[in-house]
N, C-alpha and C positions, 0 to 999 in steps of 0.2 A: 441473015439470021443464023445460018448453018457454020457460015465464017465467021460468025463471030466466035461462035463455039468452040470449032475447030483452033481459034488463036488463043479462046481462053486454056485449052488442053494442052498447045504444043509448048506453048509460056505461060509457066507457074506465076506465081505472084512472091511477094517474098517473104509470106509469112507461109505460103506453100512449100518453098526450099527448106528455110527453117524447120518447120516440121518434118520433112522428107530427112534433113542430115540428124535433128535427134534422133529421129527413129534407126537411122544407122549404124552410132554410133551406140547407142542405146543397145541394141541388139550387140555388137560388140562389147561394152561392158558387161552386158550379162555372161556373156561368151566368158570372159576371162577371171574377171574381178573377184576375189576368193577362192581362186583354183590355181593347182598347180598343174603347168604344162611345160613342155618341153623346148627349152631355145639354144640357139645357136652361137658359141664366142665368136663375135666376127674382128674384135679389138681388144688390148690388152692397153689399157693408159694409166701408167705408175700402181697402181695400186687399188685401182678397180678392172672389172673386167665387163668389156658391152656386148650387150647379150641382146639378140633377135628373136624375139617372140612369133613373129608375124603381125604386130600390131605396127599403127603406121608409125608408129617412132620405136626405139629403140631405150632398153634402161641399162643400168650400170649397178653393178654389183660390186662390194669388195671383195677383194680378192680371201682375206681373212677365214671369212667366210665358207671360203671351198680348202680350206684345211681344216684337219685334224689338230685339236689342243696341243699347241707345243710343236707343233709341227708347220713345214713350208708347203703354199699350195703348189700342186704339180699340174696348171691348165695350160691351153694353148689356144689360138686363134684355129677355128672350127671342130672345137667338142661339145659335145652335147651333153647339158645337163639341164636339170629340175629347179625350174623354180618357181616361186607363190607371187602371185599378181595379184598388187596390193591395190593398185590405182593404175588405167588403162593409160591415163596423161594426167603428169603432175600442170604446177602451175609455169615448171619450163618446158613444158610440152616432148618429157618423156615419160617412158615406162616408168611406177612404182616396183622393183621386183626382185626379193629377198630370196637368197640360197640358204640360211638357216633355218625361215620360216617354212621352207619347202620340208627338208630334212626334217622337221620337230614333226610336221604332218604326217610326214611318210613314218617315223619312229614311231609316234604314237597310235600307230596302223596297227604296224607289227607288234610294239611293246603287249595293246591289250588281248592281242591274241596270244603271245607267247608266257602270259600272266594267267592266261583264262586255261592256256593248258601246263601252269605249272614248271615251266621251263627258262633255264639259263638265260640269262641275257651280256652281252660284251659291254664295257664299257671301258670308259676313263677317267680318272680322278683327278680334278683341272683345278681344282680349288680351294679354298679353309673357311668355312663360316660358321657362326657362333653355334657349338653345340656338335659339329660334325663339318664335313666335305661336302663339297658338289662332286657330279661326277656325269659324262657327258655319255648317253644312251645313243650315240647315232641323231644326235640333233636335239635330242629332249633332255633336258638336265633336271638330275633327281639329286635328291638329298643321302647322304649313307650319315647314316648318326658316328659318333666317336663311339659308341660302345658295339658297334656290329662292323668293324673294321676289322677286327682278327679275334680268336678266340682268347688272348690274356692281353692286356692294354701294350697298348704301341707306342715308346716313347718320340719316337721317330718316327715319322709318315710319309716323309720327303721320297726317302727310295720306293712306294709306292706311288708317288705321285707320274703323271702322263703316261701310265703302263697297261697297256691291253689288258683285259682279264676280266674274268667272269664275276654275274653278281646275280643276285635271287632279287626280284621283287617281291617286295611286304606288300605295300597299299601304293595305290592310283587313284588319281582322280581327274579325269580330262577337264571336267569344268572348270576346277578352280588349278587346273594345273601343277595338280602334285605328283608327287611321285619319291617312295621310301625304297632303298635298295641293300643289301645286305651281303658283305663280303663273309662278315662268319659264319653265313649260316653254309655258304659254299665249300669254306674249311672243315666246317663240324664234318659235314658229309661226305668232304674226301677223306677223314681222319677215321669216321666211321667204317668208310668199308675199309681204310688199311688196315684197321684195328681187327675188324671181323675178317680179315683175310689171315695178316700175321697169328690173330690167335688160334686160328684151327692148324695154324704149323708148330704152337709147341706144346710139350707137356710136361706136365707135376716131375720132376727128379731131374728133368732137364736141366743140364749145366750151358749158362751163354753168356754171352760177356755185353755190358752196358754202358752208358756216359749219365753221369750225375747231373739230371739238370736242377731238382730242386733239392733244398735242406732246409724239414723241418725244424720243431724241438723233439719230435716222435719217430722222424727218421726220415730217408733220403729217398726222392723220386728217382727212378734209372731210366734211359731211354733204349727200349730194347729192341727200335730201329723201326719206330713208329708206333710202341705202343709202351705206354708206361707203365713199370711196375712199383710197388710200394717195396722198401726196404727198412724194415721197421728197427727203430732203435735197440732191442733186447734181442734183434739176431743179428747184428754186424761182426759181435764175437762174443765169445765165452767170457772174458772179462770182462768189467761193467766201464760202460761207455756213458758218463752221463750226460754227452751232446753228441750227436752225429757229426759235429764240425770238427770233433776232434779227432776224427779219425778219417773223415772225406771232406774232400772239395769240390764245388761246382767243377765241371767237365773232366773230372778223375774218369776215366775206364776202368771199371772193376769187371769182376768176375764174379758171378753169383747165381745160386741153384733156383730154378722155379719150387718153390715148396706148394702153392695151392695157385688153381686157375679154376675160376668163378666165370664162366661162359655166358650167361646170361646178362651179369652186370659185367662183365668185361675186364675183372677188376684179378690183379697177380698180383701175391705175396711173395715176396725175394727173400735169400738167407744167403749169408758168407760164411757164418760160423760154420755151418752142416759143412763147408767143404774143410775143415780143419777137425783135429782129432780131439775127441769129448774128454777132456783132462776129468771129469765125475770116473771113469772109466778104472777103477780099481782103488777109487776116493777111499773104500773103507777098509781098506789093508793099509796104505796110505799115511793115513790116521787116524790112527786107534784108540778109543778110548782112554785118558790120561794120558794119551800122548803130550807132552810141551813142545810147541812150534811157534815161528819170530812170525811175525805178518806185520802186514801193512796196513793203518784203517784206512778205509776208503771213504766213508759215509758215518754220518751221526744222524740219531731219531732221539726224538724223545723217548724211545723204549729202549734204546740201546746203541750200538758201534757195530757196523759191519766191517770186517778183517779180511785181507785177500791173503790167503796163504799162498794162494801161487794165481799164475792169470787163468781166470775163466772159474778158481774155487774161491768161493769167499763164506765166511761162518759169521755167523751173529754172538755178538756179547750183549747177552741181555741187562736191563739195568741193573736188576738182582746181582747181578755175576762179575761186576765193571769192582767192588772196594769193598774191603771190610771194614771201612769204618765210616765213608762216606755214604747215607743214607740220604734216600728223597733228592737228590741233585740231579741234577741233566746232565746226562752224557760230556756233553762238552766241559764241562767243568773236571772231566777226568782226564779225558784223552782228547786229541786233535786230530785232524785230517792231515792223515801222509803220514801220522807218527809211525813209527814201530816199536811194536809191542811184542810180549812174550804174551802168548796165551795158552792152557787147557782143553785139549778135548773131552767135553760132557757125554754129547751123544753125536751121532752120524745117523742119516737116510739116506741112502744113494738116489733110492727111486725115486723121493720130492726137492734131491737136489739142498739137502741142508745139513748143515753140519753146526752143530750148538758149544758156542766156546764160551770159557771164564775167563777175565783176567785173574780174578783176585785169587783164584786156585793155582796161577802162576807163581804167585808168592806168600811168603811166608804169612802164618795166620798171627798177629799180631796176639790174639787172646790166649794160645798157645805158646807164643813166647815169652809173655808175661807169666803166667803158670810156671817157666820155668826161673826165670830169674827172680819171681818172688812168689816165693812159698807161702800156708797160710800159717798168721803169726809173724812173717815180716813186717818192717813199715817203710811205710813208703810216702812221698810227697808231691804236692800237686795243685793247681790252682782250681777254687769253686768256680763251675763254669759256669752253672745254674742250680736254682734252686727250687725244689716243686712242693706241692701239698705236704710229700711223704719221704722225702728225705734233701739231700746235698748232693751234686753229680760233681766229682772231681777229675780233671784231667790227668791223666798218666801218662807214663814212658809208652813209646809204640803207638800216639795217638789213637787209646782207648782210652775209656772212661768208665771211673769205678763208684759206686753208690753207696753214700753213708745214710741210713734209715736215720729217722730222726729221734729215734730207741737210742741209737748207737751215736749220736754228737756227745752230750754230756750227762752227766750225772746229779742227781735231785732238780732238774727242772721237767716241766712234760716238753714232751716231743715240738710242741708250738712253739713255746716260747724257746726253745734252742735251736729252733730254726732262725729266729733272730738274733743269733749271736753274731752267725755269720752273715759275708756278703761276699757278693758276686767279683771275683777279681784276686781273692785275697787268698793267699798261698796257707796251703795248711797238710798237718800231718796226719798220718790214717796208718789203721793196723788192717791186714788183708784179714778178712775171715772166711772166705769164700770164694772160689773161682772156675766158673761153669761155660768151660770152652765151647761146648755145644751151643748152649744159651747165650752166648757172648755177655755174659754178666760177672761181672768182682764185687762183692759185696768186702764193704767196709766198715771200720769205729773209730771213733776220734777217741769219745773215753773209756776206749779200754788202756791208753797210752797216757790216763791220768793218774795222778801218787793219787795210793791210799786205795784205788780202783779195788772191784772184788778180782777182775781178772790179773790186777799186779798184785795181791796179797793176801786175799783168802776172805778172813774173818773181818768184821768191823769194827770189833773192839770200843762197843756201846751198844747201849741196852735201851730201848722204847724208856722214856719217862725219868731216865738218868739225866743229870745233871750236868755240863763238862764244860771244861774251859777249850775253845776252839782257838787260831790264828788262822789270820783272814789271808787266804792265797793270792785271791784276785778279786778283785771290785769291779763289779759289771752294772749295768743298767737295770736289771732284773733282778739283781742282789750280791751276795757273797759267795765266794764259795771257797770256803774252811775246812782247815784239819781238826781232828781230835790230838789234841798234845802237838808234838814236833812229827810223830812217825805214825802217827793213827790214822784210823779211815778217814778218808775226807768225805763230804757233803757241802750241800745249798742251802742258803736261807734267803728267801724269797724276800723281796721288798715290801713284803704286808708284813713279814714276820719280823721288820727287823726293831718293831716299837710297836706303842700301843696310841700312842701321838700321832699326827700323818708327818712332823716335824720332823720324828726319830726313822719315820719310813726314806730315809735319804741314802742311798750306799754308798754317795760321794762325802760322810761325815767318818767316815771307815778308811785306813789306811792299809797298805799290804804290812805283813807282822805284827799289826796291833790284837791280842790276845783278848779275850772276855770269854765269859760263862754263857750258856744256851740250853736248851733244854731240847733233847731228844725227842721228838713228836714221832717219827717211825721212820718206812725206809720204803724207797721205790722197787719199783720191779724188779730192777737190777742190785735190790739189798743193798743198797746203800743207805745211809742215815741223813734223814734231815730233820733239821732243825731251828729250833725257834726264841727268839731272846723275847719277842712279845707273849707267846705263850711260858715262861720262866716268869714274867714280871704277875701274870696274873695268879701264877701257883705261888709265888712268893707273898700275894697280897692275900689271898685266899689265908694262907698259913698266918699270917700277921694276924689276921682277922679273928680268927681261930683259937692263937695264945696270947691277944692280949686285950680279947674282947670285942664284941659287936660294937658298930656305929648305933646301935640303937641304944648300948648305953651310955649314952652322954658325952663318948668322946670322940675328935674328930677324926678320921681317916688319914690325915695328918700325924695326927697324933700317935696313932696308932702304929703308923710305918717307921715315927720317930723312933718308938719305943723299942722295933725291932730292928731297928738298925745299929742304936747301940750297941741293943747285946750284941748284935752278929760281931760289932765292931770288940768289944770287951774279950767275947769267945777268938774273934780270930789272935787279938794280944798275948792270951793266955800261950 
C-alpha cells in the first residue's frame, strides 16, 4: 500500500507533467510578457539583431530599430540593450521582442514627467503628415502642427528635417497615444530673452546700424541684431517718400537713430532723417512771403497740389489758389505729378512745418489784363457760353467771361424775351461797361452798340402817341425792330402789336427796308420808343368813327372806313 504511493509520487502521470510545465512556463510569461528587460546581442544576421533575454529561446530584432531617423545603427555582438517582450514564444518558438516598443515605454516615462514639470524635450523631425510633421521624442512620435514650426511660415522644412533640437510639449495623452509638440514656442522664448537682453543695452538718441528684413506700405522693419525696430515711412527722410521701397531694400544695412524704446511692449521706433540736416532750418528767410520759386508737384488731393521746393520742403496749393479762371475742378485737371511749376509764397510756419503757395498768383491776373487792353466804352467780341435767368455770359480774350444783363441785350423787348434772341454757341458783339478786378466781373451791353441807341445818340426824336413812318431793320421772331425815318431812334414792335388780326401778327410778312406808319405807344426804361401798328389801326378806326359817324347810325363799319380812306386818299393828292 505505502509502495504504491511512494510510485504514485516519484512518477507523475501525464496530465501531472502537463500541469507542472504550464505552471512553469506560466510563471515565466508573467515574468516577462509586457515588460521591458534587459538582453544580450549574441548575433547580428543581415539586418536583424539576436538578442538574449534569458528565456529559453532567443528573438531577433531589426536592426532599424536601434537607430536614430536618418541614421546607421552602431550595435555589436555582446551589447546590452532594452527591450519589450511581447510574447515569451512565438509560433517558431522564439522571443516576440521590440527595441522601439522598449524606447516608446521608456520615452513616455520621461516625456510625462518632463511635461509635468514644464520642461524642454529633444527630438527629431523624421516626417510630413497631413497638417504638420512627426517628430521622434526618443521612441515616442508626436505630432508638431505646420503653424508651431517657426515663428513666421517655413517655406522650406527640409533643412530642418533629421536635426536634434529642442521642442515644448503642448498636450499628451498616453492612452490614446498623443502627443502635440511645438518648435515656436521654443523660438518665441529664445527670441524673448534676446530681446529683453538686447533691449536693456540701448537707448533713445542712440545711433546703430541695422538690415532690412521687412517692407511695409507704412515702413521698414530693421534687424537690430535680434530685435526689431519699426522704421516708419514719414522718418526715412525729409522729403516725401511715398513707399519705403523706393528708397530700401530687403537686406540693405542702414544706419538709423533709436527715437523712442517702449520697454514694456518691447517695441522701437527708428528714424534716418534726424541723422541728416532739417532743411525747415531757416525755411522762412528762405522764403518769403511773395517770394516766386519753380518746384516740383509731388502729390494731388482733392483740396489741392503739393510742390517740393527743394527735398525735405514741400508747400501746398490750395484749390482756391491752383487758376483764376478755372473754378470747382480737381487739381488734376490743372497740374500733373512731376510737373514744374512756378509758384507764390502766401504764408510760412516754420513750427508746423508748412508753407502755403499759389499758382495763380505766379501769373498774370487775366481780369487785370483785360482792364487794360479794353477800357470801358470798348467793344469787344465773344461767343455765348451760357445763358442764365439774368443775363448772357460771353467768352473773352484771357479766358474770362463777361456778363451782358438782360437790361443790356436789346432794345424795346423785356429782358425775357431777349434772352431768346440768343443762343448758346453763337459769336456776338458787346460794349464793356464795367470791369471789377477785384470781383473778377466785366459787365457788358449788346445794345448799346445798336443805331438809333440813347447811348449812340442822345434824343429819340418821337413823342408818346405821334405817328411815324418807321423801316424795318430786322425781322425776328418776336417782331421787328425799326428806325424812325432813315437816321432816327430806333425801336420794337412786338408780334401782338404788329395787327389787330392774328394773320397780320406774322413778322415773316415784313421785309428788311420795307417802310410803314406806327404809332408811338411809349418807351422803355432805357427811353427808347416802342411802338405799335395795331394800336395806330384802332386810333385810326376810333377817328373814322368819330368824323363820319356812329355804326349806330345805319352805316356799316365798312362803310365808314370807306369813307375815310378817300379822303385820306383825295388829301394825300392834294
Amino acid at each position: 500500500m505505502n509502495s504504491m504511493a511512494t510510485a504514485a509520487t516519484s512518477f507523475p502521470s501525464r496530465d501531472d507533467f502537463a500541469a507542472l510545465l504550464n505552471q512553469s512556463l506560466g510563471g515565466e510569461n508573467e515574468a516577462f510578457e509586457g515588460r521591458v528587460v534587459v538582453g544580450t546581442v549574441t548575433g547580428i544576421e543581415n539586418d536583424l539583431a539576436v538578442i538574449d533575454v534569458g528565456l529559453k529561446s532567443e528573438g531577433r530584432v531589426p536592426l532599424r530599430e536601434f537607430a536614430a531617423p536618418g541614421q546607421k545603427a552602431e550595435l555589436k555582438v555582446g551589447d546590452q540593450v532594452e527591450v519589450f517582450v511581447d510574447r515569451v514564444e512565438n509560433s517558431a518558438g522564439e522571443a516576440m521582442l521590440s527595441r522601439d516598443r522598449a524606447r516608446r515605454e521608456a520615452a513616455w516615462d520621461k516625456l510625462e514627467k518632463e511635461f509635468e514639470a514644464g520642461n524642454r524635450v529633444d527630438g527629431v523631425i523624421f516626417g510630413r503628415v497631413k497638417g504638420g510633421f512627426t517628430v521622434d521624442l526618443g521612441g515616442a512620435v508626436a505630432f508638431l502642427p505646420g503653424s508651431q514650426v517657426d515663428i513666421r511660415p517655413v517655406r522650406d522644412v527640409q533643412p530642418l528635417m533629421d536635426l536634434p533640437q529642442p521642442f515644448q510639449v503642448l498636450k499628451m495623452d498616453r492612452r490614446r497615444g498623443n502627443i502635440v509638440v511645438s518648435r515656436r514656442a521654443i523660438l518665441e522664448e529664445t527670441r524673448a530673452e534676446q530681446r529683453s537682453g538686447l533691449i536693456q543695452s540701448l537707448a533713445e538718441g542712440q545711433v546703430i546700424e541695422g538690415v532690412v528684413k521687412n517692407i511695409t506700405d507704412y515702413g521698414a522693419f530693421v534687424d537690430l541684431g535680434g530685435i526689431d525696430g519699426l522704421l516708419h515711412v514719414t522718418d526715412i527722410s525729409y522729403k516725401r517718400v511715398n513707399h519705403p521701397s523706393e528708397v530700401l531694400n530687403i537686406g540693405d544695412t542702414v544706419r538709423v537713430q533709436i527715437i523712442r524704446i517702449n520697454r514694456e511692449t518691447q517695441r522701437i521706433s527708428l528714424g534716418m532723417k534726424q541723422l541728416e540736416s532739417d532743411p525747415w532750418e531757416g525755411a522762412s528767410a528762405k522764403y518769403p512771403i511773395d517770394g516766386v520759386f519753380r518746384g516740383r508737384v509731388t502729390n494731388i488731393t482733392e483740396y489741392g497740389a503739393f510742390v517740393e521746393l527743394e527735398p525735405g520742403i514741400e508747400g501746398l496749393v490750395h484749390v482756391s489758389e491752383m487758376s483764376w479762371t478755372k473754378k470747382n475742378v480737381h487739381p488734376g485737371k490743372i497740374v500733373s505729378t512731376s510737373q514744374e511749376v512756378d509758384v507764390k509764397v502766401l504764408e510760412v510756419d516754420g513750427e508746423k512745418r508748412r508753407i502755403s503757395l499759389g499758382l495763380k498768383q505766379a501769373q498774370s491776373n487775366p481780369w487785370a489784363d483785360f482792364a487794360d487792353k479794353h477800357p470801358v466804352g470798348s467793344t469787344v467780341e465773344g461767343e455765348v457760353k451760357n445763358a442764365t435767368e439774368f443775363g448772357l455770359f460771353i467768352g473773352l480774350d484771357g479766358d474770362v467771361d463777361g456778363m451782358v444783363h438782360m437790361s443790356d441785350i436789346a432794345w424795346g423787348v423785356s429782358g425775357e424775351e431777349a434772352l431768346q434772341l440768343h443762343r448758346k454757341g453763337e459769336r456776338v458783339e458787346a460794349q464793356v461797361l464795367d470791369v471789377d478786378v477785384e470781383k473778377e466781373r466785366i459787365s457788358l451791353g449788346m445794345k448799346q452798340l445798336e443805331r438809333g441807341g440813347v447811348a449812340a445818340g442822345g434824343g429819340t426824336g418821337a413823342n408818346k402817341g405821334e405817328t411815324v413812318t418807321v423801316t424795318v431793320l430786322e425781322v425776328r421772331d418776336g417782331g421787328l425792330e425799326v428806325q424812325i425815318g432813315d437816321d432816327g431812334a430806333t425801336g420794337f414792335i412786338k408780334r401782338i402789336d404788329l395787327g389787330r388780326d392774328r394773320d397780320e401778327q406774322r413778322p415773316e410778312r415784313f421785309q428788311v427796308g420795307q417802310k410803314f406808319d406806327a404809332l408811338v405807344t411809349g418807351f422803355d426804361r432805357s427811353k427808347k420808343p416802342t411802338f405799335s401798328i395795331k394800336a395806330l389801326q384802332i386810333a385810326e378806326e376810333k377817328q373814322a368813327v368819330a368824323q363820319y359817324g356812329s355804326s349806330d347810325s345805319g352805316a356799316s363799319l365798312g362803310d365808314i372806313l370807306g369813307a375815310a380812306l378817300k379822303d385820306a386818299q383825295s388829301k394825300t393828292k392834294k
